[in-house]
C-alpha positions, 0 to 999 in steps of 0.5 A: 909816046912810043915804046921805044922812047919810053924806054929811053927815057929810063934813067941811067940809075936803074939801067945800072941795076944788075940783076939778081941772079938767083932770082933768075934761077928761082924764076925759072924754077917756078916755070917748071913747077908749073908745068908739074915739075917736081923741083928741090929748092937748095938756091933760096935764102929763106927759113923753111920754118913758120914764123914762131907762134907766140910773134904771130899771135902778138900781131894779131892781138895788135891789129884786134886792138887797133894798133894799125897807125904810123909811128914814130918815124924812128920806130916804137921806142919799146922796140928800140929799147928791146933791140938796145936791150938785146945788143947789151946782153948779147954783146955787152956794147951800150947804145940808146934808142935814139941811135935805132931806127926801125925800118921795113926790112934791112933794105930801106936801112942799107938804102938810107945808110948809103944816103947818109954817108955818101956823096958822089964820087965816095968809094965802099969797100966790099968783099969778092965775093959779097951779097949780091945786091951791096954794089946796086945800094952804093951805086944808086947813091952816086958812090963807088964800089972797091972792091978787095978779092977774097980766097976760098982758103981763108974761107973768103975773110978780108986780109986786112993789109988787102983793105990797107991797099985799097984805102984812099981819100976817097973811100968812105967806109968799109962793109963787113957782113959776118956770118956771111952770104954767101960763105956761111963764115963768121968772121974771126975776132982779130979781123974784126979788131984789125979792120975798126982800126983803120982811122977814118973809114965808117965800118958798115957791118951786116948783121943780119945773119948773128943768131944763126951761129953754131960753134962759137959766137958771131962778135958784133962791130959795135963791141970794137968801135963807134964807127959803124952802122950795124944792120940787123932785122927778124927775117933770118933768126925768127923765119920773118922774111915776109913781115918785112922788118929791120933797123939801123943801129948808127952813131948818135951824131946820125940820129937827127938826119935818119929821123928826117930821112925815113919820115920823107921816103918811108914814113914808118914802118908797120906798127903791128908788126913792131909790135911782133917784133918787141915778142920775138925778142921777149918770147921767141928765144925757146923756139929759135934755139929748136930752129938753130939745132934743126939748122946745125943737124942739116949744115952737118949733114950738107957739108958731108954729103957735098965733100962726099960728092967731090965738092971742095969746102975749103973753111967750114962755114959756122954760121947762116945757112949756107955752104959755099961749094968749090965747083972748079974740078967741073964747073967754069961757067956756074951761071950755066952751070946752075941752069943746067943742074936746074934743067937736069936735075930738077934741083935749083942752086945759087951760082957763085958769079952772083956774089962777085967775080971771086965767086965764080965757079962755086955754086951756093947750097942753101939747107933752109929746106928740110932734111928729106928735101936736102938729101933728096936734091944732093941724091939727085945732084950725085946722079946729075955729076956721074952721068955728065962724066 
């Protein structure tokens, strides 16, 4: 068979997948680095720390001791009974280990949730701007995206009478995502309250992002209602991205459907690696509060230097590790914009058309990277803007 009708046959599903944009910037930075570029990383979503020593060594001791097998399809309950732990201290809200499923990451638990809930045709309200990759989810499932514009001077929450608008027989659930991707804010407690209450919608709330919090506290979905699906994993909060390890919190009536659905497309996840997960939560609280003083002194430090710079940051973020930057006075077109700065500068940053059309012309800074390396790729971002005056 030829190439030509092998990529025919390449179904409509996947053709529909968008690409995810800051890879394409990353992509492209490792070209340059290859070829002895010197490049500062301020686009990527990822802690710059090691993962804390105590949650390695727990692995390592689990594979030594033969804990190399599956698991329980739901996940080992110690750790559902840690993570239900950890949600009863940090938010006072009950829910039991059966009502936890442990996943390989928070993307098998998005994809499952979406399967869960979805027929074809079914509407997800999601924000614009939002994560990149939540339309690709619910898509891929035969559902649809609705989605309600945000604006940078309510620091890109939902108005919740725009959610109301939007509501119709077809909508399923609403996705939150606080503290958010890209905005960096945290949702305040009265939206939170307002959108539980709309009647019928399931709320999908992602939760990935709570612990990195530095005024006030993230409010979990779960303290305001029994509708929601909460997703939640050790990648952000203990600098566990390459370990792959997430989980589903959902109502009980879910629990024999989530079982059966992660035993036939997953099986299990890593059972060494749940066991790392059952140390970070026991053990690794010194070590993420020393990792969240370093990520507030680098937040400070961004938000100043980019206003400095003429960028506008319309709502401060207080949570994650990102600053959402308005590049309007200069910056129309952020994907070219970002390659540019990319090509010009040598610093690779996010462009705001990744996360939706309400993003464009802003342009994402991550400061998961070190305080020499932020000041150094904002230095080299303040000579790009003045010789492009």
């Amino acid at each position: 068979m030829d190439n030509s009708k092998i990529k025919g046959m390449i179904s409509n599903k996947v053709r529909g997948v968008k690409p995810f944009l800051v890879m394409d910037v990353m992509a492209r930075a490792e070209q340059m680095e290859s070829a002895g570029e010197d490049i500062v990383h301020l686009e990527v979503g990822e802690p710059d720390f090691e993962t804390p020593e105590v949650i390695r060594e727990a692995a390592i001791a689990a594979i030594r001791s033969g804990r190399t097998h599956y698991t329980h399809a739901m996940g080992l309950l110690e750790l559902r009974e840690e993570i239900c732990g950890h949600y009863y201290k940090e938010y006072g809200v009950t829910i039991g280990p059966e009502q936890v499923l442990v996943t390989s990451g928070t993307s098998p638990a998005m994809l499952l949730m979406m399967l869960s809930i979805l027929e074809p045709g079914d509407a997800v309200i999601i924000s614009n701007p939002h994560y990149s990759c939540y339309p690709n989810f619910i898509e891929a499932v035969g559902g649809r995206v609705r989605e309600v514009l945000t604006y940078p001077d309510d620091g890109f929450q939902y108005r919740p009478e725009r959610i109301e608008a939007a509501l119709d027989g077809n909508v399923k659930a609403i996705m939150i995502n606080s503290p958010s991707n890209p905005t960096g804010i945290v949702m305040a407690e009265k939206n939170l309250e307002q959108i539980a209450g709309f009647d019928n919608q399931f709320i999908l709330s992602d939760e990935i992002y709570h612990g990195l919090v530095y005024e006030g506290r993230a409010r979990s979905i779960l303290e305001f209602t029994n509708r929601a699906f909460v997703i939640n994993g050790f990648s952000k909060l203990y600098a566990m991205t390459g370990w792959r390890l997430g989980y589903l919190i959902f109502p009980k009536e879910f629990s024999s459907v989530m079982e059966r659905l992660h035993q036939n497309f997953m099986i299990s996840a890593n059972s060494f690696v749940q066991v790392a997960g059952i140390a970070a939560l026991r053990f690794a609280g010194p070590e993420i509060e020393r990792m969240k003083k370093i990520y507030n002194e680098r937040r400070t430090y961004m938000i100043q230097r980019l206003t400095d710079l003429g960028f506008s940051i319309h709502v401060k973020p207080t949570g994650a590790f990102y600053v959402f930057a308005d590049a309007r006075h200069f910056c129309t077109d952020s994907y070219t914009e970002a390659f540019r700065i990319l090509e010009k500068a040598k610093v690779g940053v996010t462009p705001g058309i990744d996360f939706g059309s309400g993003g464009e012309g802003f342009l994402r800074f991550s400061y998961a990277n070190s305080r020499e390396n932020i000041k150094e790729g904002l230095d080299r971002i303040e000579r790009y803007l003045i010789e492009r005056r």
